[in-house]
C-alpha positions as CSV (number, residue, x, y, z in Angstrom):
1,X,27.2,16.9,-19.3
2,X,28.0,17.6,-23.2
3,X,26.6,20.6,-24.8
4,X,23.3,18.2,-26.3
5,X,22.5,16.7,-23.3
6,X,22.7,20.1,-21.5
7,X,20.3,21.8,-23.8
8,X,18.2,18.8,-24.0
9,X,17.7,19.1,-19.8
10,X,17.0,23.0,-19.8
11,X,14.5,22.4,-22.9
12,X,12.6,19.9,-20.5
13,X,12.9,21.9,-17.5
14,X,11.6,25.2,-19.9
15,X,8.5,22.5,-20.6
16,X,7.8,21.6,-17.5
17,X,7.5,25.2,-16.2
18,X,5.9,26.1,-19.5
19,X,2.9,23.5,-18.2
20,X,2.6,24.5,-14.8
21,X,2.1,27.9,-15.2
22,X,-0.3,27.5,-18.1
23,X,-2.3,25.5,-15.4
24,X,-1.9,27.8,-12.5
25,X,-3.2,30.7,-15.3
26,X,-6.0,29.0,-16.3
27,X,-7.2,28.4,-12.3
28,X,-6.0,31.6,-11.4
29,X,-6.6,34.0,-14.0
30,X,-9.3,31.9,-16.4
31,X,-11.4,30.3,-13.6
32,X,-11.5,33.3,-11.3
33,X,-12.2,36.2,-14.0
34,X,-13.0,35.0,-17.3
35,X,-15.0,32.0,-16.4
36,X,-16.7,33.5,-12.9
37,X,-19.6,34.3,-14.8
38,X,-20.5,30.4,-16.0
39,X,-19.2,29.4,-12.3
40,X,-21.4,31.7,-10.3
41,X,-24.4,28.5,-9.6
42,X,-21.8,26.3,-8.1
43,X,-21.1,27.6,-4.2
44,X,-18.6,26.7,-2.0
45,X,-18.1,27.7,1.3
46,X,-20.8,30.0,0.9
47,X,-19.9,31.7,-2.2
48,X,-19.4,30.9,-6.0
49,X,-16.8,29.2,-7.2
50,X,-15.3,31.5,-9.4
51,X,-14.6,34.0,-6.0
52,X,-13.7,31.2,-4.7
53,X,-11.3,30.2,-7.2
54,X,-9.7,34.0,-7.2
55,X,-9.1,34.2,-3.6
56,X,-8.2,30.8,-2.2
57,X,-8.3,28.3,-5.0
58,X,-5.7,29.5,-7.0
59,X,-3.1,29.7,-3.9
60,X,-4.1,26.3,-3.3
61,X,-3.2,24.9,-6.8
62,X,-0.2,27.6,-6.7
63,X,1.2,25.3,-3.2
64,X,0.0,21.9,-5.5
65,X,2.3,23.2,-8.5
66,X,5.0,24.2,-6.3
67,X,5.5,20.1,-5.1
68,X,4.8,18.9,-8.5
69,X,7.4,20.9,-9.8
70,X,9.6,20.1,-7.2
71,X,8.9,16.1,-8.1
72,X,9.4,16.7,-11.7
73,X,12.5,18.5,-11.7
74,X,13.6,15.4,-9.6
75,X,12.7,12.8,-12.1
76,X,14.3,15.0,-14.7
77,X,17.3,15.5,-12.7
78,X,18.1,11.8,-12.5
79,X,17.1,11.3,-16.3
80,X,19.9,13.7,-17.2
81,X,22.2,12.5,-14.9
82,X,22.5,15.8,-13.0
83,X,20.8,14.9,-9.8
84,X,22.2,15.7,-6.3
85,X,22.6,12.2,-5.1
């Protein structure tokens, strides 16, 4: 892999990571703090959603990013040529 090509595949690995934890802070930190108050009328399980969202929600879209990722990185490696295969 030449010296372009190399910073080309860390720039779309930095991206992808970029993304994906963007997402997992808005669940996490946006849906589950900031947002609890306009989230409180919806329930689920019992409770509102934003609780909901801070204590399961966001480990459950945490496991979902963890696979995506692991898809992505995949598709990325065989674009670049680096995959394992």
């Amino acid at each position: 892999m030449d010296n372009e090509s190399g910073n080309a595949y860390w720039a779309a690995n930095i991206r992808l990571v970029t993304v994906l934890l963007a997402i997992w802070a808005f669940v996490s930190f946006g849906m589950g703090i900031l947002l609890r108050p306009m989230l409180m009328d919806i329930k689920v399980g019992g409770v509102d959603l934003g609780f909901w969202m801070a204590q399961n929600g966001s480990i459950y879209v945490f496991l979902i990013l963890i696979f995506v990722y692991a898809v992505m990185m995949n598709g990325i490696d065989r674009q670049y040529n680096v995959d394992e295969e």
